[in-house]
C-alpha atoms as an extended CHARMM CRD file, in Angstrom:
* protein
*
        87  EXT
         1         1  UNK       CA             74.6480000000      135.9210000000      120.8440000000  PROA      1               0.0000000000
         2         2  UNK       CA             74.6090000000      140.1460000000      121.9650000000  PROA      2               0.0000000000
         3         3  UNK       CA             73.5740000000      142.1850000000      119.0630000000  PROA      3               0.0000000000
         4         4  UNK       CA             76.5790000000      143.6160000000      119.0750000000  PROA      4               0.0000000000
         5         5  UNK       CA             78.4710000000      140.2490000000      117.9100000000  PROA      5               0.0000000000
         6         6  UNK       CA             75.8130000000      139.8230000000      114.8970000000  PROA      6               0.0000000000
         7         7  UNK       CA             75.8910000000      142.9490000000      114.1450000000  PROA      7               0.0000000000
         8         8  UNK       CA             79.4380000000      142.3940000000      113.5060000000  PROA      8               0.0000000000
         9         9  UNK       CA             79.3120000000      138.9000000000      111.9900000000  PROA      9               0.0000000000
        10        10  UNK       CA             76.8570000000      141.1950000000      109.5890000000  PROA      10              0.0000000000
        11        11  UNK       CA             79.6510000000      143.4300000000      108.1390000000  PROA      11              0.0000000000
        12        12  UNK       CA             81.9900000000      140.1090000000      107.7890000000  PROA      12              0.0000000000
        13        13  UNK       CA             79.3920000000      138.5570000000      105.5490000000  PROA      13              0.0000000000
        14        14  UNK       CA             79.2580000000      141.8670000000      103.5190000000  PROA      14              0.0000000000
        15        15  UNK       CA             82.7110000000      141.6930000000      103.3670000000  PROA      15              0.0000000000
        16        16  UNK       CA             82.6350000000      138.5810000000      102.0660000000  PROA      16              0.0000000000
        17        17  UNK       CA             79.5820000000      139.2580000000       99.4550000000  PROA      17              0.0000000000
        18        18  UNK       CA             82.4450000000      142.0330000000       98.2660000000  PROA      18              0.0000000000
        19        19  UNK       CA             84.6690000000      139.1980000000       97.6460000000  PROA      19              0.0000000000
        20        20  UNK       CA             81.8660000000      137.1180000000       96.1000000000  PROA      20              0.0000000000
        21        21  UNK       CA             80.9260000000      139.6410000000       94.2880000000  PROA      21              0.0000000000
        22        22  UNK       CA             84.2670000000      141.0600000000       92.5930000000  PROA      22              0.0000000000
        23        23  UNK       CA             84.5160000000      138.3470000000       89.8680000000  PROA      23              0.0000000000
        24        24  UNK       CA             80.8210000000      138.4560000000       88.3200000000  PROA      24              0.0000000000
        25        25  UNK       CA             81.0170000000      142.0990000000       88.3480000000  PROA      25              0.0000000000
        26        26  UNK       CA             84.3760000000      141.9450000000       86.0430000000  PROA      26              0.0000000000
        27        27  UNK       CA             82.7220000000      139.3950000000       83.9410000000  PROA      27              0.0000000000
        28        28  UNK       CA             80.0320000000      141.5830000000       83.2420000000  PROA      28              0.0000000000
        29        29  UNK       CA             82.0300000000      144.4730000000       82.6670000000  PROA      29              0.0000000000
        30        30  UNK       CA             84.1880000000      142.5030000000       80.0310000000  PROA      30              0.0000000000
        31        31  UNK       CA             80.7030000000      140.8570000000       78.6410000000  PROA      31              0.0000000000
        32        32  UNK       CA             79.3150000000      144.2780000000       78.1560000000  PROA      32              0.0000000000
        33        33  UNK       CA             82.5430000000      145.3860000000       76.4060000000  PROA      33              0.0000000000
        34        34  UNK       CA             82.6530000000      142.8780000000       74.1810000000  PROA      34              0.0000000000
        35        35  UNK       CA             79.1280000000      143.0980000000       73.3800000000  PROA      35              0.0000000000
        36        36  UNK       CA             78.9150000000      147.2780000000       72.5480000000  PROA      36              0.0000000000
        37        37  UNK       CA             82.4870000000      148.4480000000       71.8640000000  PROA      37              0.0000000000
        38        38  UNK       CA             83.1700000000      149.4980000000       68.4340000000  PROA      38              0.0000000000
        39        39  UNK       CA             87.1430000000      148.2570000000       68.4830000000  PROA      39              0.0000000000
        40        40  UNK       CA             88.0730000000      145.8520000000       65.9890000000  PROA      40              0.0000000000
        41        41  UNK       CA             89.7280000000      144.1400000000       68.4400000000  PROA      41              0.0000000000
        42        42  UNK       CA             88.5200000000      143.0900000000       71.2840000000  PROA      42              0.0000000000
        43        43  UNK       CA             90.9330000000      143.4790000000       74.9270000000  PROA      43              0.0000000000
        44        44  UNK       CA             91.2380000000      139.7080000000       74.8810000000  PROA      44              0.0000000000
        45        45  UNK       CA             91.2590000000      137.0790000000       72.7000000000  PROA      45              0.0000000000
        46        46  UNK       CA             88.2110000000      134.8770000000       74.1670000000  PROA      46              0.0000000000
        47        47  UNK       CA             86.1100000000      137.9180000000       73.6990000000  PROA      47              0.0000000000
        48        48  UNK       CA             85.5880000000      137.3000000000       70.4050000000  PROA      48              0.0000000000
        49        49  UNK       CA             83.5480000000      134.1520000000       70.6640000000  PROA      49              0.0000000000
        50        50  UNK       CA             79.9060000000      135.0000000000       71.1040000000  PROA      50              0.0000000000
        51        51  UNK       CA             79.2870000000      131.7880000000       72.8600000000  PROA      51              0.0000000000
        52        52  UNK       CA             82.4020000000      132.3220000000       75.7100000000  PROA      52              0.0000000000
        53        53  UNK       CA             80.6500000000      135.5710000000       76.1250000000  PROA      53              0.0000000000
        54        54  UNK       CA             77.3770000000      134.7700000000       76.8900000000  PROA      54              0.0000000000
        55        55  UNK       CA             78.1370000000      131.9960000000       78.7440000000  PROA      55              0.0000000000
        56        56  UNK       CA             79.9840000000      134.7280000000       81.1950000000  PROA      56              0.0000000000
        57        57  UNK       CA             76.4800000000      136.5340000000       81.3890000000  PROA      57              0.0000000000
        58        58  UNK       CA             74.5390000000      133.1640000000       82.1890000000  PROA      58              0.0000000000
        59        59  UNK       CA             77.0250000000      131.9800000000       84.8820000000  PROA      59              0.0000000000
        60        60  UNK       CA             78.1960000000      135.7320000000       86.3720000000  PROA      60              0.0000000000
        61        61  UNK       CA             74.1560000000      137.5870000000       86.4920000000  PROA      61              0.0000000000
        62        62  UNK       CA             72.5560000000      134.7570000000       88.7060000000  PROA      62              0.0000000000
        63        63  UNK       CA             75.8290000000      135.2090000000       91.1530000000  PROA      63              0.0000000000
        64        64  UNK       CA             75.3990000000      139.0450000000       91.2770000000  PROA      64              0.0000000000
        65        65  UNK       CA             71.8770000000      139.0630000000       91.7700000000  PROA      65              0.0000000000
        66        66  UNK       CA             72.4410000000      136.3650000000       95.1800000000  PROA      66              0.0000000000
        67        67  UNK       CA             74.7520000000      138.2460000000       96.5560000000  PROA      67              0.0000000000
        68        68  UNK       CA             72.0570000000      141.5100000000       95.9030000000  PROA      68              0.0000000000
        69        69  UNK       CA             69.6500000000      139.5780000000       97.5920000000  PROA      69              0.0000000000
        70        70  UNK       CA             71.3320000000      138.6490000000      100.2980000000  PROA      70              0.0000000000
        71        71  UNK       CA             73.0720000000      142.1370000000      100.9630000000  PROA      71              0.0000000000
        72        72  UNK       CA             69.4040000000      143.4990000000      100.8530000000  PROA      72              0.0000000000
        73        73  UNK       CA             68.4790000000      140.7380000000      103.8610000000  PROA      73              0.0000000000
        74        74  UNK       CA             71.6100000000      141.5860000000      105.7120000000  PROA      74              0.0000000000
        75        75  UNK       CA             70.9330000000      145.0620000000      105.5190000000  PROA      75              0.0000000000
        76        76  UNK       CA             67.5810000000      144.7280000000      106.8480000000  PROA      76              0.0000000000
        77        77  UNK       CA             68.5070000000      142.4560000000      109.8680000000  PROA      77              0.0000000000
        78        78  UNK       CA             71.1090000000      144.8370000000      110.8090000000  PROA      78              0.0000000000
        79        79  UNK       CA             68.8150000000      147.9450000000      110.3020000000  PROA      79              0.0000000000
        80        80  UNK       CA             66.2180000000      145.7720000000      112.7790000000  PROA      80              0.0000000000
        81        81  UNK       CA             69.3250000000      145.0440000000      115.3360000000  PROA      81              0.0000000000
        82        82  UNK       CA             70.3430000000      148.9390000000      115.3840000000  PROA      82              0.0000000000
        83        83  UNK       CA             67.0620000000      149.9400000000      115.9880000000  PROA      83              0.0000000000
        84        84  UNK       CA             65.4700000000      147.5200000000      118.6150000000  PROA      84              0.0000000000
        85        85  UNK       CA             66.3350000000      148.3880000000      121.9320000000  PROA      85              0.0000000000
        86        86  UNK       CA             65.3270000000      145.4780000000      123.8060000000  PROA      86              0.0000000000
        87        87  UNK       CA             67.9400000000      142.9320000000      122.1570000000  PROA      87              0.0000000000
């Protein structure tokens, strides 16, 4: 494989950690609302159960932080790629 073709497969994986990505992030977002907005009530109805609400922290933070990690090794690998000029 060139560098140029990882390189490439690179940015398709960090397209795809985008992807990955999207849902945790809105479940956080939602999580967070639900936890520190002052409304009365809340956007949606499941936001008012504590429970549903932390269970969307437990199952959506251990998803963001893989894809985190990951992006961080991807960026590194590609970083190494761009800058070695023997492969």
């Amino acid at each position: 494989m060139t560098k140029e073709q990882r390189i490439r497969e690179i940015e398709k994986e960090f397209m795809m950690l985008g992807i990955i990505d999207a849902i945790p992030m809105v479940m956080i977002g939602l999580g967070l609302y639900a936890k520190f907005a002052n409304d009365s009530e809340p956007v949606f109805a499941f936001l008012k159960d504590e429970t549903i609400v932390n269970g969307m922290f437990i199952v959506s933070v251990p998803v963001v932080l893989w894809c985190m990690f990951r992006a961080v090794k991807l960026a590194s690998e590609r970083r190494q790629l761009e800058n070695d000029p023997h492969k």
